[in-house]
C-alpha positions in Angstrom: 0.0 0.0 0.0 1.3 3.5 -0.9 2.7 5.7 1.9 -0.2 8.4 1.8 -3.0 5.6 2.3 -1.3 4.6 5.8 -1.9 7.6 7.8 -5.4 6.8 9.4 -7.2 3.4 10.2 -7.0 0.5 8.0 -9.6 0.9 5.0 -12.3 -1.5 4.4 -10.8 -1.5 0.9 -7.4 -2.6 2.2 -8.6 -5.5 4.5 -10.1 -7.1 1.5 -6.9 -6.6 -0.7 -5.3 -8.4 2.5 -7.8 -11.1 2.6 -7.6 -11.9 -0.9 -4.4 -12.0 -1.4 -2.4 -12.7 1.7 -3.8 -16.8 2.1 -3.0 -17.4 -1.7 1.0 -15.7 -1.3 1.3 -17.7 2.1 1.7 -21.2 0.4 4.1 -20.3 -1.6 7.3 -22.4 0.5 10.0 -19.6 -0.5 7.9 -17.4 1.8 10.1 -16.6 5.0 8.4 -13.7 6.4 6.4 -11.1 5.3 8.4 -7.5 5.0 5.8 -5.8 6.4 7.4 -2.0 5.9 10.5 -0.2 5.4 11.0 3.1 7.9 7.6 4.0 8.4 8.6 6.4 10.4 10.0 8.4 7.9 7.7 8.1 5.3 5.0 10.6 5.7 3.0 10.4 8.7 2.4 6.7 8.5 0.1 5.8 11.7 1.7 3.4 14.2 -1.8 2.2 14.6 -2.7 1.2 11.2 0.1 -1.0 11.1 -1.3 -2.7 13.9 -5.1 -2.6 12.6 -3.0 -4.8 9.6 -1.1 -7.1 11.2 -4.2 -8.5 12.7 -5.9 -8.8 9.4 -2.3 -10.5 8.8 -2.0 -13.0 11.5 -5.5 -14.3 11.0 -4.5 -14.7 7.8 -1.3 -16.7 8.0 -0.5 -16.7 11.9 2.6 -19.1 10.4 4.6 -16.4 8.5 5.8 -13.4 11.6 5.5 -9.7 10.4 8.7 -7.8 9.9 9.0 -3.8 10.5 12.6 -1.7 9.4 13.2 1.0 11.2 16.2 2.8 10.6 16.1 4.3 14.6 15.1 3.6 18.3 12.2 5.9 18.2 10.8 4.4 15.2 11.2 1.0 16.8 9.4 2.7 19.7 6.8 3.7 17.3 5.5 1.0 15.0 6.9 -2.4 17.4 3.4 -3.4 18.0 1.9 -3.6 14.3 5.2 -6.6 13.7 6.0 -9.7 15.1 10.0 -8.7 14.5 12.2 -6.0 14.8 14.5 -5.3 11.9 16.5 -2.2 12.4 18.5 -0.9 10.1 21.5 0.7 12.0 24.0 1.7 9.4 27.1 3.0 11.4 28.2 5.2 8.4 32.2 4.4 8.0 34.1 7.0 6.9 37.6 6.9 5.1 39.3 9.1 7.7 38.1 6.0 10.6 35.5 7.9 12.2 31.9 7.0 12.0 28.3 9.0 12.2 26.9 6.8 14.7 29.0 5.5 17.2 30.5 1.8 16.5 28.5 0.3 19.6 25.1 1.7 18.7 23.7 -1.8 17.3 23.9 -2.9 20.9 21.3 -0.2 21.6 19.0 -1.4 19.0 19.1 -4.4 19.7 18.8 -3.8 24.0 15.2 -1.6 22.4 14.4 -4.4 20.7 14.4 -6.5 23.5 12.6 -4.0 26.2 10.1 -3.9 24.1 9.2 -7.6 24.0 9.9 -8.0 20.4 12.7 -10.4 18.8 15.4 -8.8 16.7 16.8 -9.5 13.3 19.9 -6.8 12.1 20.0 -5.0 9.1 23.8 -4.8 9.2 25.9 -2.5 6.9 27.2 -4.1 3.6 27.6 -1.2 1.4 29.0 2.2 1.2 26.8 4.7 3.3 29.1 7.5 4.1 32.3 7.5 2.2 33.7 4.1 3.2 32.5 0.6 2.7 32.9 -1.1 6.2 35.9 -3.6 6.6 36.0 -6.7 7.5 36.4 -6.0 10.7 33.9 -3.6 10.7 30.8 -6.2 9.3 31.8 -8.6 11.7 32.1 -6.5 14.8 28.4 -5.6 13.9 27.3 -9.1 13.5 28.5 -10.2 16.7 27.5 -7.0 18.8 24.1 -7.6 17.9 24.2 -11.4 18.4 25.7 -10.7 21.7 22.6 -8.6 22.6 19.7 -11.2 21.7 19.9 -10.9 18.1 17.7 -13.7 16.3 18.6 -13.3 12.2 20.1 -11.0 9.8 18.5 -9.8 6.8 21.3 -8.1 4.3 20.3 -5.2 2.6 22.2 -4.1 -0.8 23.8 -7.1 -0.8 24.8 -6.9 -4.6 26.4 -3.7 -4.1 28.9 -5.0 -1.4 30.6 -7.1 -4.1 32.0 -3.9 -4.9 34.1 -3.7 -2.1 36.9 -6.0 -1.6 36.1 -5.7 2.4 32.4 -7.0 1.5 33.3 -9.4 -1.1 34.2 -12.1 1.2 32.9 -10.4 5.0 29.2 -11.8 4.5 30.5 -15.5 3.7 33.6 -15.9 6.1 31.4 -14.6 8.6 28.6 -17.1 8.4 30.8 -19.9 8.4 31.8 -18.9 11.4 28.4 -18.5 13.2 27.7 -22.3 11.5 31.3 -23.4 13.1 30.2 -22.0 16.4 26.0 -22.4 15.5 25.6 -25.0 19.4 27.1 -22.8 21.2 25.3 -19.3 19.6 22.1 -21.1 19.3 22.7 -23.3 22.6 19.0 -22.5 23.9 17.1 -23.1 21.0 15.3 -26.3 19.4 17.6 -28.8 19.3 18.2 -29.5 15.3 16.0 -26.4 13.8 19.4 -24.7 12.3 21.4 -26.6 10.2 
């Protein structure tokens, strides 16, 4: 649905586009999750509360497939958390070429720690292309991964991901870094159903 037709209650006209469609798209089995909207809170005077009038529609509808909401910030988290069933902030740090950074390097932990106060589970956006005037290094993407596992984080969802083949710090980060978290998946994933990774 367009930006401008999210601002006030969920339309009559909407629910039936929901209902119509939203039980036929479900069976598909590529269907992960349903990306429910990308920075809301940006975007016009969306209305935290028409997100949640949909997500209903949503869940009765396929309560098997959760409801993710981007926010790029902790008060847009604060904002739209209950019209989602996860979190999915997009905290790029912004690297620069001098070694400084917008945001400061430990701010996914505060996503993530918002994330969890507010009862919802928390996949990352991480950074994986050039916002600023610096790809991130190596280093860089996998301080961010493991800073936001080590504060509750439950998947990671990587945006641009074409672009970062670009980078030479990006072209092997994403891959090296998840066969690590499979090399070290029972102890990372140590309370979960036994089995349900591989």
């Amino acid at each position: 649905f367009a930006h401008s037709t999210r601002v006030g209650r969920l339309l009559p006209e909407q629910k039936k586009h929901l209902e119509k469609y939203i039980p036929a798209m479900s069976k598909n089995p590529s269907l992960l999750a349903w990306y429910f909207a990308d920075e809301p809170e940006s975007r016009g005077g969306n209305n935290p509360q028409w997100f949640v009038q949909a997500h209903e529609v949503m869940q009765e509808m396929d309560p098997y497939h959760p409801n993710l909401m981007l926010n790029w910030g902790i008060h847009g988290m604060q904002q739209f958390y209950e019209g989602c069933d996860i979190l999915i902030p997009d905290c790029y740090i912004r690297y620069m070429a001098d070694g400084t950074t917008e945001k400061p390097r430990w701010a996914i932990a505060d996503w993530m720690k918002t994330a969890a106060t507010l009862g919802k589970p928390a996949w990352l956006v991480p950074q994986v292309f050039l916002w600023g005037n610096a790809a991130p290094t190596f280093d860089d993407y996998r301080a961010e991964i493991w800073q936001a596992l080590i504060h509750n984080c439950k998947g990671f969802q990587l945006y641009n991901f074409a672009e970062s083949r670009l980078h030479s710090s990006l072209t092997v980060a994403p891959d090296a870094v998840g066969l690590e978290l499979k090399l070290l998946k029972d102890l990372v994933l140590e309370n979960t159903i036994p089995g349900a990774v591989k």
